[in-house]
Every structure is written in structure tokens, then in C-alpha cells.
N, C-alpha and C positions, 0 to 999 in steps of 0.2 A: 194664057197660062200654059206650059208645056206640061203635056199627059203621056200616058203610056211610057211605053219602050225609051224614048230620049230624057224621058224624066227618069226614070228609074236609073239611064246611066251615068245620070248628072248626079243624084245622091249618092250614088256608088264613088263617082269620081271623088263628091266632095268629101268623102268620108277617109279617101287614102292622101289627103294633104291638111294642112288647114284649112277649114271655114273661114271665109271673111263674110263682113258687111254685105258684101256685094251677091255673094253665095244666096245667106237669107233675102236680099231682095228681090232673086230672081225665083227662086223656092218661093216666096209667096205674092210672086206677083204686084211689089209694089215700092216703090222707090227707094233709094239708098239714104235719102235724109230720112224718111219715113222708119226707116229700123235703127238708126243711130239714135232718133229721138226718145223711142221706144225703148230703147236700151242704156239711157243714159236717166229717164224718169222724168222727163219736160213734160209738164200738165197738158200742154196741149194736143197729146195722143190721146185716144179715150181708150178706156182699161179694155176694153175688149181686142181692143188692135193691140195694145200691149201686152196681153195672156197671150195672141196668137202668136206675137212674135218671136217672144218669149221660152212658146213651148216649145216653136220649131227651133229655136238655138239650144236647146238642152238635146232636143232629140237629133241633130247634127253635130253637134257636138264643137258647137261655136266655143272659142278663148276668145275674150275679148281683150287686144292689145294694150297692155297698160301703160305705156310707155304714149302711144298714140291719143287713149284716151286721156291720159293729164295733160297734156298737152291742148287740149279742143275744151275740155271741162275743166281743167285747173283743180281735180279731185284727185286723190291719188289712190281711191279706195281700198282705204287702211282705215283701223278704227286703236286707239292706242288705249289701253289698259296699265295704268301706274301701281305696281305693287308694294307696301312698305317692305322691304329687305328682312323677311322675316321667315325662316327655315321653316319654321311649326304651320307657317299659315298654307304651305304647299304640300303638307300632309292632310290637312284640315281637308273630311271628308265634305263638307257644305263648297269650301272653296271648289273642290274638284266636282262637285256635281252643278254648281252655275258655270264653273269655264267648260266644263262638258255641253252645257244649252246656248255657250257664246260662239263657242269651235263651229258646232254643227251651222247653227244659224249665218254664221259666215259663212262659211264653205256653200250653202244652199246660193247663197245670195251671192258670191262672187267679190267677197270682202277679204282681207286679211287683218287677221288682228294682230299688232303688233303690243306686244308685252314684255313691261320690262321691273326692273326692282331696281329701288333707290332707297338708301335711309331718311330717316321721315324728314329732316331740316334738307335737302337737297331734292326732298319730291317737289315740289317749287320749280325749281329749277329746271326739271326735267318736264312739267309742261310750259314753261316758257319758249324752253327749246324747239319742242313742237310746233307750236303755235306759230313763231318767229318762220320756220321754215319753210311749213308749210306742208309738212310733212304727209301727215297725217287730218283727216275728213272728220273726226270728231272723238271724245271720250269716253268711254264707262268711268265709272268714281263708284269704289264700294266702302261700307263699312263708313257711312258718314257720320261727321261727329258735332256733337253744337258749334255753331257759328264755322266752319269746316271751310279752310283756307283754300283747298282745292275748290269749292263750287264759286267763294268768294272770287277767285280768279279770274274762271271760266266763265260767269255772268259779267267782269268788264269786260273780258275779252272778245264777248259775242260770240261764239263758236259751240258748236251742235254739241252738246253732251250727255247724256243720261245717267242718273243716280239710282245705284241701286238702295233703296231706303229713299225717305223723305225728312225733310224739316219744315219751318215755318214760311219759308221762300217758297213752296213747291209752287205754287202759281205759274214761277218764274221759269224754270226747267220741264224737262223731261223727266221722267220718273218711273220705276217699279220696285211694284214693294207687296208683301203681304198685310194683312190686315191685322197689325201686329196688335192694334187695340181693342177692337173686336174680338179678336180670338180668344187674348186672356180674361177680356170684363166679363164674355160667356163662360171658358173654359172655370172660372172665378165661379159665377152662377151656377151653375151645373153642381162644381161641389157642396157649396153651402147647399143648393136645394135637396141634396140628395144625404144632407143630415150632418155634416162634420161641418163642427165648431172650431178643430184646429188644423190649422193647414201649417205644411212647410211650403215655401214656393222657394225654388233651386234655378235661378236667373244665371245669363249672362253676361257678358263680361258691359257694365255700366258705362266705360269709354265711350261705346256706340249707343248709336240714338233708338234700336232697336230693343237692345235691353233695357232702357231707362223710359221708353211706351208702356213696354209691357207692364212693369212695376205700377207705373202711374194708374193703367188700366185696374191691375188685380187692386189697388186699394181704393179707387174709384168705386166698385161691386163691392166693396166692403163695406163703404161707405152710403151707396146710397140703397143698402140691402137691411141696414141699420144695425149694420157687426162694429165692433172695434177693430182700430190699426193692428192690436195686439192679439189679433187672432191670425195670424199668420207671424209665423217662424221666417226670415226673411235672409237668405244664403244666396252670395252672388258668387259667380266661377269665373277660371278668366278665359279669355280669347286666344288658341283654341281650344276646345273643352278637352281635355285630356284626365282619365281619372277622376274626374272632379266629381260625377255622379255619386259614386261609389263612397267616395270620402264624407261630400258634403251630406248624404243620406245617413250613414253610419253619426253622422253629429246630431241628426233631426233624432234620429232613433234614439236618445239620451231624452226624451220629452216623450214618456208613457202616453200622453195625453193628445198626441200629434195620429188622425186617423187620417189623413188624404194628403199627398204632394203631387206637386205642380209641378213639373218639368219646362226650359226652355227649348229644351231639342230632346230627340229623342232616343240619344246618344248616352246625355243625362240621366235620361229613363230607365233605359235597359241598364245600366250599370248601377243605379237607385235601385232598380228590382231585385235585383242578385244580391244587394244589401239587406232590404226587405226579406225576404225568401231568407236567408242566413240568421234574422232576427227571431224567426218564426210567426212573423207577418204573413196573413193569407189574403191576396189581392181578390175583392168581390165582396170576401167575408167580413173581413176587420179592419181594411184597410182597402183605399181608392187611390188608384194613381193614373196623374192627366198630364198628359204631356203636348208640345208642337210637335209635329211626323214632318219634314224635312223632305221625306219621299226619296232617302238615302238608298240607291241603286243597288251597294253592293252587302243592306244589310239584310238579313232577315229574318222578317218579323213572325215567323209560324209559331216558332215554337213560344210566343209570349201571346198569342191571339187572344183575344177577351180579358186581361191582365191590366191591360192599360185603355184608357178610353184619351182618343188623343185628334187632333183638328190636322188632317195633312194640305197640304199646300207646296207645289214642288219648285224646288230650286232649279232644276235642271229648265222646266216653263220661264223659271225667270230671266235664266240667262239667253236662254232663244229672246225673249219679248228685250231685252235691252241691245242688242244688236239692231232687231228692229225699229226699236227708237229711235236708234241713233242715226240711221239710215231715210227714215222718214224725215227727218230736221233736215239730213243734206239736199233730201231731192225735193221737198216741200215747200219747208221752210216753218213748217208746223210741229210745235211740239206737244205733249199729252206724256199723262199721267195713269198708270194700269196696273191695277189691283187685280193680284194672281188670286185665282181664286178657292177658297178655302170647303173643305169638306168635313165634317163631323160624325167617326166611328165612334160608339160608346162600347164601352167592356161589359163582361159579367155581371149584371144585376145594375146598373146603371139606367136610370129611371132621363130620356131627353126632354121632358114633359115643360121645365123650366125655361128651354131654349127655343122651343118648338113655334115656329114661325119666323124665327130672327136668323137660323144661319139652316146651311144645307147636310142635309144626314148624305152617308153613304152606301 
């Protein structure tokens, strides 16, 4: 291996051109298939030689040719994201904080994500297109819906894909999702244990398989806590939540009799609270509000601290872990299923005593 002074002028050299293959093999001393394989994810590297090689191509500042590499791997590493042709869902704070954990996640890993919009009867068509080409190394699918044509697809088609949410197939795919049942059967429990008999619960838009868990969940805890269905006020919003908090709150609040609401995001929350607060509801006092936390980057939560007791789980972690999925299926050939994991802050006078052992405090 070359040391000293002619090493030092070979990094120097390699630094005022491109790095190639051939660069990293002489940097560490070991053969040119040896860092191709390394860098292309063929199991028969062992992970140590591949961190090594790896680290010294970031700190070189190795591009890897991509034109050279479809060509040798038949990958074109690109991962394709289908969005429904919908204005509102590219303001939708949730959207921008999972494509914000997809961006980064690719960018670390050396992917590109190709995204595009289609109206819903011609999304079909547009991963056919894919597919057919060859374009594109595998998909994200979000926003999944019962029996959901996109996964229906993609499982004949055989080809590497990850959903963000899950259904009854998950066996079959890749997958991340939060623990959307869990979260509400406890978030459910918590309220009833801590004394209110009447809930409002302010869901999401039912289309998706996320909203229609969670419901399932809160009347499950309803049910095996030995309440009525008819103890919960049941207000669904639509997709993206816009205003909806505010509105759907102000209707609960027509029902003297309603002391705790259940938020699906926490969007819902904070615009429920400012309704609350205008009614002369006092959150801790007379009234308990639980919400999902989203772990929304550009909101903040100070000025509502202890107001709301609510379960975060971050979108931004999800979107990194789905890139990751999808990326594992190319170079493995293995897929899995990854539950983001959830944490439990409680508000002002909120007793966790109910929950305590089943989910994680923060």
C-alpha cells in the first residue's frame, strides 16, 4: 500500500479530477472488482469491506458513473414516486415532511427520485410505463387504499416496491407505517381511564386505510373497555386537512356533554384548541385533548405545551425508512416491513397510569 508523501499526492491528484473505481482500488489496496461489487451491494462483500469502501468513496469524493453502471447492473438507480395530480396534497404539511425523509435518504445513498403526477384513472398507466422500460429500480406507493390498484399491480409485476401504510397483503410487500392501531386503542384508553365518558374523535379523511384503522381502533377500546359505540361523537375531515380542526371542533362544542377530543394529526389539534380556548374550555381543567404529533418541522408546539397530551411518531423517519426499503429489495432481494416508532407525552394533569407498560413515555 502506498504511504507517506506519494500517497498524500495521489489524494491530492485525485481530488482535482474525477475519482474513478480504479482510484478507490489503489487507495485501499485492493482490487477493482473488489469496490465495484462493494458498490453496487452483491452479498458476497462482507459489510466491513463494504463500510470501508464506502467510507473512502464519500471521503474522495467518488460519482459513480451512471450511465456505466446500468449498463453492468441493468439498475438505473432511480426510485419512482406516483403522485395523484392533486394541488392541495403539495401543500399538505405531512406530504412535505415524508418527501423531505425520501430526498435526504436518497441523496445519502446515491438514488434519485423520480416523481411525477398523474390523474388517478391514468396512474395505471404511468407505472406500466415504468415498468415496461425499465426505467426506474423500484416504487414508493403512499396513501394506500382497500384493495389499492397500484400494489395490486406491482405484486404481478414482481418489482421492488415499498408502501407507505399497510393492508391485509403486507406479508407480500415492503412496508412503513406507524402504529396507527395501537396508538388510537391506547390514545382511546388513556381518555376513558382518566374519567371522560364523552369523547369527540376528529379523524381523517376514510378514503385511506390509515383513517379507517384508526376508527376501527378507538371503537375496539370502546368496546372491550365496556363503553358504548355512542360514547364517542364521530367527525371525519378530508384529505388535506385544511381548516377542518377548527370547524369540525366548533360542531363537537354544540354537545355540553363532550369533555375530551381525539385529534388525527396534530394540525387538527392545534386548530381544535383555538376553538376550545374561544368556547371557554380550559385544557387540564374541564376538558382533555389527544392528539397524533406528526413531528411537523415547521410547527411549533411551545406555546400549547402541556395542553395537549398526544403520541409523536415522525414522518420525516418514514420517508428516509422507505427509500431504504426500496433499496434493500434491489440489492437483496429481501423485503420487510418497519414500524416507526411511537412515543407518548401526556399534558397537564394527565394521569399515564392506564397505558403504562404497553407504549413508550417521552
Amino acid at each position: 500500500m502506498t504511504t507517506g508523501p506519494d500517497r498524500s499526492r495521489k489524494q491530492t491528484g485525485a481530488q482535482n479530477r474525477n475519482v474513478t473505481i480504479k482510484d478507490l482500488a489503489a487507495e485501499l489496496d485492493v482490487s477493482i472488482t473488489t469496490i465495484s461489487r462493494a458498490l453496487n451491494g452483491y452479498a458476497d462483500v462482507g459489510e466491513k469491506t463494504r463500510k470501508k469502501v464506502i467510507d473512502a468513496a464519500r471521503r474522495l469524493g467518488y460519482t459513480p458513473n451512471r450511465n456505466a453502471q446500468r449498463l453492468v447492473t441493468r439498475r438505473s438507480h432511480s426510485i419512482a414516486w406516483v403522485q395523484a395530480d392533486d394541488d392541495n396534497k403539495f401543500v399538505d404539511p405531512h406530504f412535505v415532511e415524508v418527501m423531505a425523509g425520501v430526498l435526504r435518504e436518497a441523496r445519502i445513498d446515491h438514488y434519485d427520485i423520480v416523481m411525477t403526477s398523474e390523474t388517478p384513472e391514468r396512474q395505471l398507466a404511468t407505472y406500466e410505463r415504468y415498468v415496461r422500460d425499465g426505467s426506474v429500480d423500484g416504487f414508493i406507493v403512499d396513501l394506500p387504499r382497500p384493495n389499492d390498484p397500484r400494489i395490486n399491480f406491482l405484486l404481478e409485476a414482481e418489482v421492488p416496491f415499498v408502501v407507505h401504510g399497510r393492508e391485509e397483503r403486507q406479508d407480500r410487500y415492503g412496508w412503513v407505517d406507524v402504529d396507527n392501531y395501537g396508538n388510537f386503542y391506547n390514545l382511546t384508553k388513556l381518555i376513558l381511564a382518566n374519567g371522560h365518558r364523552r369523547i369527540a374523535f376528529i379523524n381523517g379523511d376514510e378514503r385511506f386505510l390509515y383513517a379507517t384503522t384508526r376508527r376501527q381502533a378507538v371503537y375496539d377500546a370502546l368496546r372491550d373497555l365496556g363503553h358504548a359505540p355512542e360514547t364517542v361523537m364521530y367527525l371525519e375531515g378530508t384529505h388535506p386537512m385544511v381548516e377542518a380542526g377548527f370547524q369540525l371542533t366548533e360542531l363537537a362544542l354544540t354537545d355540553p356533554s363532550i369533555t375530551a377530543f381525539l385529534y388525527s394529526s396534530i394540525l387538527l389539534a392545534t386548530e381544535g384548541l383555538t376553538a376550545v380556548s374561544r368556547a371557554g374550555r380550559v385544557p387540564g381543567e374541564d376538558v382533555m385533548i389527544a392528539s397524533m404529533n406528526d413531528e411537523l418541522q415547521y410547527l411549533n408546539l411551545a406555546p400549547v405545551d402541556g395542553q395537549i397530551t398526544y403520541v409523536r411518531s415522525s414522518l420525516r423517519a418514514a420517508g428516509r425508512a422507505l427509500v431504504a426499503e426500496v433499496i434493500r429489495q434491489c440489492e437483496r432481494k429481501k423485503t420487510s416491513g418497519i414500524l416507526i416508532p411511537s412515543l407518548f407525552d401526556l399534558g397537564d394533569g394527565v394521569s399515564g397510569e392506564a397505558i403504562a407498560g404497553s407504549v413508550h413515555f417521552a
